[in-house]
VOROLO-742735 format. One record per residue (C-alpha): residue number from 0; chain; x, y, z. Coordinates in pm, 1 decimal. Layout:
BEGIN
seq/mol/X/Y/Z
NUM/A/X/Y/Z
...
***
This chain:
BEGIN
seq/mol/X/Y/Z
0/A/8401.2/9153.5/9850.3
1/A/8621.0/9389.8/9730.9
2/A/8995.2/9355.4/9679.2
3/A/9096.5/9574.1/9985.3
4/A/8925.3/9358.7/10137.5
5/A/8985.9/9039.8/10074.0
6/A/9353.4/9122.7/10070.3
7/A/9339.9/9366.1/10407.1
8/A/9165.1/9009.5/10559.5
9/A/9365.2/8784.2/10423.0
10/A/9713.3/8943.8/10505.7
11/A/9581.9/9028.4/10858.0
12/A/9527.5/8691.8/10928.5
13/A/9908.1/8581.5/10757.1
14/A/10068.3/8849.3/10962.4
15/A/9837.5/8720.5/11303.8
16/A/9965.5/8986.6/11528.8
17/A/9765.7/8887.5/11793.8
18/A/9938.6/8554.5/11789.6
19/A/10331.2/8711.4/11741.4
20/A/10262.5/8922.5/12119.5
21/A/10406.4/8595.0/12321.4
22/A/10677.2/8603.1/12065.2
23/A/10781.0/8968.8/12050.7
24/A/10753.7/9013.0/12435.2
25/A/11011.0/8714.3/12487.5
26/A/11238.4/8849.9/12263.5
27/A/11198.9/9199.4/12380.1
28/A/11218.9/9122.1/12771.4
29/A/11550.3/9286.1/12805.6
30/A/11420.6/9566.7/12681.3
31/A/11300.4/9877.7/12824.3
32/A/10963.3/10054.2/12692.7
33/A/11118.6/10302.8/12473.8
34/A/11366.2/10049.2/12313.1
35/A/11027.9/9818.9/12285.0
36/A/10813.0/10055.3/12083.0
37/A/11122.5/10123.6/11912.2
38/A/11188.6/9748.4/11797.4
39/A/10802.7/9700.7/11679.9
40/A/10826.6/9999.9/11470.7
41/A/11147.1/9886.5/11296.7
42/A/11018.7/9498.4/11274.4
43/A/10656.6/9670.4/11084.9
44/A/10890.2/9872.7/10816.2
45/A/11136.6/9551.6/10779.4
46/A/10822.1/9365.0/10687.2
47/A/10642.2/9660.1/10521.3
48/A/11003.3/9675.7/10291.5
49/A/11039.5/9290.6/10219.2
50/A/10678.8/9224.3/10100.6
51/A/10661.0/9565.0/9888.7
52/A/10965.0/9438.6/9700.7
53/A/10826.3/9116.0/9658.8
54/A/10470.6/9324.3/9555.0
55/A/10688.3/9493.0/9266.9
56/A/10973.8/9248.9/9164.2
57/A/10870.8/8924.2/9315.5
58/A/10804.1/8744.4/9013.8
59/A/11076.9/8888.2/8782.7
60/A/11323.7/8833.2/9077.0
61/A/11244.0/8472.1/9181.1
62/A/11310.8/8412.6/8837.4
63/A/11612.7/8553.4/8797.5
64/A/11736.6/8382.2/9112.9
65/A/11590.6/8070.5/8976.4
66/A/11414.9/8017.0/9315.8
67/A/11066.9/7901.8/9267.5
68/A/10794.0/8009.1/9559.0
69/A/10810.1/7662.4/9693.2
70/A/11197.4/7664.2/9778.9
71/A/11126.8/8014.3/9937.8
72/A/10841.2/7860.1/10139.8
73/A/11114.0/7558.3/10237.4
74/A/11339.8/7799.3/10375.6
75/A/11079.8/7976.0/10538.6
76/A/10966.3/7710.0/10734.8
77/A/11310.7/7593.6/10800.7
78/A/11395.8/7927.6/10981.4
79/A/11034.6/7928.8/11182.1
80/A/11144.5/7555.6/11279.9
81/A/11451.4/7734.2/11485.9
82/A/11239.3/8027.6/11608.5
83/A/11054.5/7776.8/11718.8
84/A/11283.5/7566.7/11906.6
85/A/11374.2/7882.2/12064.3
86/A/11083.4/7929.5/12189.1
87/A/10995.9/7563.1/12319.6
88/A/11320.6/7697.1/12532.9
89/A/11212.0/7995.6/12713.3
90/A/11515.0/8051.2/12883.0
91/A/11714.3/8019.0/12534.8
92/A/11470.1/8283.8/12394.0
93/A/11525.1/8466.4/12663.3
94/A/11869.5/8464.6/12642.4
95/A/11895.0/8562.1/12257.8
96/A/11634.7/8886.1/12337.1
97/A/11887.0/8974.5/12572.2
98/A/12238.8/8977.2/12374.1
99/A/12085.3/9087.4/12022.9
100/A/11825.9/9285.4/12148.8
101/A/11873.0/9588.9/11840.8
102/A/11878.3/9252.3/11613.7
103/A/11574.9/9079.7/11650.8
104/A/11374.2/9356.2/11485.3
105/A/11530.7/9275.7/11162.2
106/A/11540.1/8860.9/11235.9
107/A/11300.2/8682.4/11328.8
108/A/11027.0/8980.5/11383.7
109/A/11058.2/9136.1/11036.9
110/A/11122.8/8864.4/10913.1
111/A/10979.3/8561.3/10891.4
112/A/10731.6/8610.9/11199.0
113/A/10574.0/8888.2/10968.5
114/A/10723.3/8932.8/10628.9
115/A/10722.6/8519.9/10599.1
116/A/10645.8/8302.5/10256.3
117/A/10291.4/8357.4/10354.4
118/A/10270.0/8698.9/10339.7
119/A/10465.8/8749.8/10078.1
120/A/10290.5/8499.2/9843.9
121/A/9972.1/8655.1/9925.7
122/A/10103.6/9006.0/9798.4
123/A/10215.2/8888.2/9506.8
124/A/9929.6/8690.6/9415.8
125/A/9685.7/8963.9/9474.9
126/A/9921.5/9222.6/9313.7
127/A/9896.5/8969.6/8980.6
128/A/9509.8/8959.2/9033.2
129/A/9524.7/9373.3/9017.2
130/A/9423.7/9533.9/8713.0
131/A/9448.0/9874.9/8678.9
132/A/9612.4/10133.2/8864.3
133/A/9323.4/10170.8/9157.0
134/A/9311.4/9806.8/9191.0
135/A/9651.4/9861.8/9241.7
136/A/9618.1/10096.7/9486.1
137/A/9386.6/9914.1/9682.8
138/A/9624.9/9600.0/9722.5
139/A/9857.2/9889.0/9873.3
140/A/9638.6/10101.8/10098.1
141/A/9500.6/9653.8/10257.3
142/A/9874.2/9629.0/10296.0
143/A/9957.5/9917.0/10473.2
144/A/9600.5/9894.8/10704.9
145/A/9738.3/9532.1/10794.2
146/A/10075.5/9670.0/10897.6
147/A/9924.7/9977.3/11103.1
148/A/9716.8/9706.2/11287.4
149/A/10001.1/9496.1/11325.5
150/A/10186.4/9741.7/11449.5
151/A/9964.9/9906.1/11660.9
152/A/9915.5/9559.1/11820.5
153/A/10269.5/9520.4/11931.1
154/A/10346.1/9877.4/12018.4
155/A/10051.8/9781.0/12297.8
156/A/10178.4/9445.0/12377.5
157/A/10374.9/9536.2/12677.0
158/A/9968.3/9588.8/12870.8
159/A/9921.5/9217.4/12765.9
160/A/10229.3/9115.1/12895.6
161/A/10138.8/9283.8/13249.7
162/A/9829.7/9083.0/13204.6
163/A/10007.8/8714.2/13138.7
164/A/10306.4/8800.0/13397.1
165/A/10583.0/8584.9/13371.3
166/A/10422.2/8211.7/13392.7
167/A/10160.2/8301.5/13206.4
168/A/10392.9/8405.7/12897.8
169/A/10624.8/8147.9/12948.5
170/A/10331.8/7874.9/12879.7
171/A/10187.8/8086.1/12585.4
172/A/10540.9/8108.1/12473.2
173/A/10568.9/7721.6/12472.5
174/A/10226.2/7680.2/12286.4
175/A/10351.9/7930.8/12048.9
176/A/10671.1/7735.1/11983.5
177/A/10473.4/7454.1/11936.5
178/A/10245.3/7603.8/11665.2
179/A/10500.6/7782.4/11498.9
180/A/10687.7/7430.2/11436.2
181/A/10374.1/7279.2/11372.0
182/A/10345.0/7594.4/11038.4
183/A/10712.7/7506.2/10971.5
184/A/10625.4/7171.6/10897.6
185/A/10288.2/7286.2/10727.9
186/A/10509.4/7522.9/10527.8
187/A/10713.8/7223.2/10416.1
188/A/10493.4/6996.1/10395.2
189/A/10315.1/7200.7/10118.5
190/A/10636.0/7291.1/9928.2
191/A/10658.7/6885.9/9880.3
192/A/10320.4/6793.0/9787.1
193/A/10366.0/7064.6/9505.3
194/A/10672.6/6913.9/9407.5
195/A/10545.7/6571.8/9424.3
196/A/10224.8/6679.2/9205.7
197/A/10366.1/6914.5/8963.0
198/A/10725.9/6772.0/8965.5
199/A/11045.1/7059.9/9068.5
200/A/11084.4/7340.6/8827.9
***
């Protein structure tokens, strides 16, 4: 395959919009359909922002930080660990859409539903693997195809969320909490067998 698309496939799949609707409906309830489209448009460009800095300085700035990949994949799976106890308690996440409605674009949508460890060490890895300035360029245009989908895929959400009414997206907003700790601990989990095979840089 080519390298737009192996990366367009491979960052569609990190990003999983189909799996962040339950998520970005419960956090959005309060909200009415204009302020809706308006949070998944911000929450796309947050995430389109964050992984295109990581694209061009990830490396150079991890290291400068002296934060290897593995303490930002901790951290991200410490923060989807609380997203997801949020969402284990519907009401809770229900409660948080409501008071920081204009927030939750920026945290946890942007980031780290979408612009998580995942995503962001698949940019970088591909952007390394890119030689030349139209392999480049394709890295850029998979990124940008995954976002469009992504966002076109929550700017829609609200039909699905007619369709799942409110049991139905209070139990896929359970099972969603429950995977989403379930990748927090994967994230971790990973992070530590890296550290336990290679030893901490």
């Amino acid at each position: 395959m080519s390298l737009f698309v192996q990366a367009f496939v491979t960052l569609l799949v990190i990003f999983d919009p189909l799996a962040a609707i339950p998520i970005f409906l419960t956090l959005t309830r309060s909200q009415d359909q204009v302020a809706r489209r308006r949070t998944a448009r911000i929450s796309v460009l947050v995430a389109a922002g964050i992984v295109a800095v990581f694209a061009v300085l990830g490396n150079g700035l991890l290291d400068a930080l002296g934060i290897s990949l593995q303490a930002l994949q901790v951290a991200g799976g410490v923060l989807l660990a609380l997203i997801a106890l949020d969402l284990l308690k519907a009401d809770c996440a229900r409660n948080r859409a409501g008071a920081e409605s204009g927030a939750v674009a920026f945290v946890p949508l942007g980031t780290p539903l979408l612009a998580g460890p995942g995503a962001i060490a698949a940019t970088m890895l591909y952007m390394e693997k890119a030689t030349g300035v139209s392999a480049v360029l394709e890295v850029a245009l998979a990124l940008a195809a995954a976002l469009i989908l992504t966002w076109l895929t929550l700017r829609f959400s609200a039909v699905i969320g007619r369709l799942l009414k409110d049991n139905g997206l209070n139990l896929v907003t359970r099972v969603m909490g429950l995977l989403a700790a379930a990748m927090a601990v994967q994230l971790v989990a990973g992070a530590v067998q890296y550290w336990m095979r290679w030893g901490v840089a």
